[in-house]
Phi, psi and omega in degrees: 000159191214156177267172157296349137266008182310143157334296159337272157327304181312328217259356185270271214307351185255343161288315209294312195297342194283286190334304170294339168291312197303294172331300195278328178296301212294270188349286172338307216284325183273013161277332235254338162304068177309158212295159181266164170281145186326310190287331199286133192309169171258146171298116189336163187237339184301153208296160201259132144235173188280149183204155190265168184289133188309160165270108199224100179277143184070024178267172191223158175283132179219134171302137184297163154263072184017339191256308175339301159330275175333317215269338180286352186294314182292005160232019158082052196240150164231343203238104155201128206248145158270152162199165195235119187275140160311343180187201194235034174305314169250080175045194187296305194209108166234157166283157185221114186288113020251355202208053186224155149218155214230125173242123183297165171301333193281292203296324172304350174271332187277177196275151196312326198284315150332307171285334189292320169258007172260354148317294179316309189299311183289316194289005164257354136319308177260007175278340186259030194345080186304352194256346177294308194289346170275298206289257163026293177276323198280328147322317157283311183282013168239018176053043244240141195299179156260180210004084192246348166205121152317333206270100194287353165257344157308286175341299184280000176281335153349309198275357193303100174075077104268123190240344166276324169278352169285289141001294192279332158299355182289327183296322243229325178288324227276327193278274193345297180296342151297307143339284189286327162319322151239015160277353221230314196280334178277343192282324181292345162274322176276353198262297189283338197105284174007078200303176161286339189272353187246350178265254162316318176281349192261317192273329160303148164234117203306160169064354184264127160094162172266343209125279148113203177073185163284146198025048191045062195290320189293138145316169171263145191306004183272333200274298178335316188292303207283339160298348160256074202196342061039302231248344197309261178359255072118273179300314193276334170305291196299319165307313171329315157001301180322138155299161187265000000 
């Protein structure tokens, strides 16, 4: 038998107390989360790597829109910076690892249900963290040991002049983009209102463009329609949703 000073005991009260620190943190970390919408996938389980703050030259800090927030919320995000891009040099909208998104001057401009879904499409870039899941693939397909970097950006310098190692990577961006397109279209529907036909289908245009990107990671927009066009019904249920 041991008293509460036994040695024993002290090495019980320094497990149960190490355990309940442990414990009351995991808690904290996931509160500190808002619940995801019923519908939105859970969030990838695969390893997280580290990334230094993006480079975003000439951006400005932009204030969220109250529905932008909601939609990240509703994709179980709590943390995600706006930036406002110097020009539409690099397209309408893109992401930034792990958690920034950058809107051209043109994209602050499209009619709202629009702007509703290329908002929506990047922040489902960054819940399904889609730039891990690259660091990840590019690493492997570069024969590369495992966890040979921590650093999410050594990883992506892998694809730097590699036009082969991109090519193998196009199926797995073309599915990221197919993703987010239409998780991008339900988050702009239940938050925004937002039918399909006045969001995603309204901002493609049939015949423009190839795709573009490295090794055509974008699909071409005839394809994008037709693969969300599944989703309409989908949306307007969700639009019930809407706030009035």
């Amino acid at each position: 038998m041991f008293t509460l000073t036994d040695s024993a005991w002290s090495g019980v009260r320094y497990g149960v107390g190490l355990s309940l620190l442990l414990c009351a943190s995991f808690l904290h970390a996931h509160a500190a989360q808002p619940a995801a919408a019923v519908w939105f996938p859970d969030a990838p389980t695969f390893r997280h790597y580290a990334w230094t703050d993006p480079p975003c030259p000439g951006c400005s800090d932009l204030d969220p829109q109250p529905t932008w927030t909601r939609m990240a919320q509703l994709a179980g995000l709590s943390d995600v910076h706006f930036k406002r891009a110097p020009d539409d040099s690099e397209g309408d909208a893109y992401s930034l690892a792990p958690n920034v998104i950058v809107l051209s001057p043109s994209a602050q401009k499209l009619p709202s249900c629009q702007l509703a879904f290329v908002i929506g499409h990047e922040i489902v870039h960054i819940a399904q963290r889609h730039f891990d899941e690259d660091a990840i693939a590019l690493s492997v397909y570069s024969g590369k040991p495992p966890y040979w970097t921590h650093d999410g950006d050594d990883a992506m310098q892998l694809a730097n002049g590699d036009f082969g190692l991109a090519l193998k990577l196009s199926p797995l961006w073309k599915q990221q983009e197919r993703e987010a397109d239409w998780l991008g279209s339900l988050l702009a529907a239940q938050v925004c209102g937002c039918s399909l036909e006045k969001g995603a289908l309204a901002y493609f245009h049939p015949g423009d463009g190839d795709g573009g990107g490295i090794a055509a990671a974008h699909p071409p927009d005839t394809e994008r329609i037709r693969q969300l066009i599944p989703f309409t019904e989908s949306a307007r249920r969700l639009m019930a949703l809407a706030p009035r």
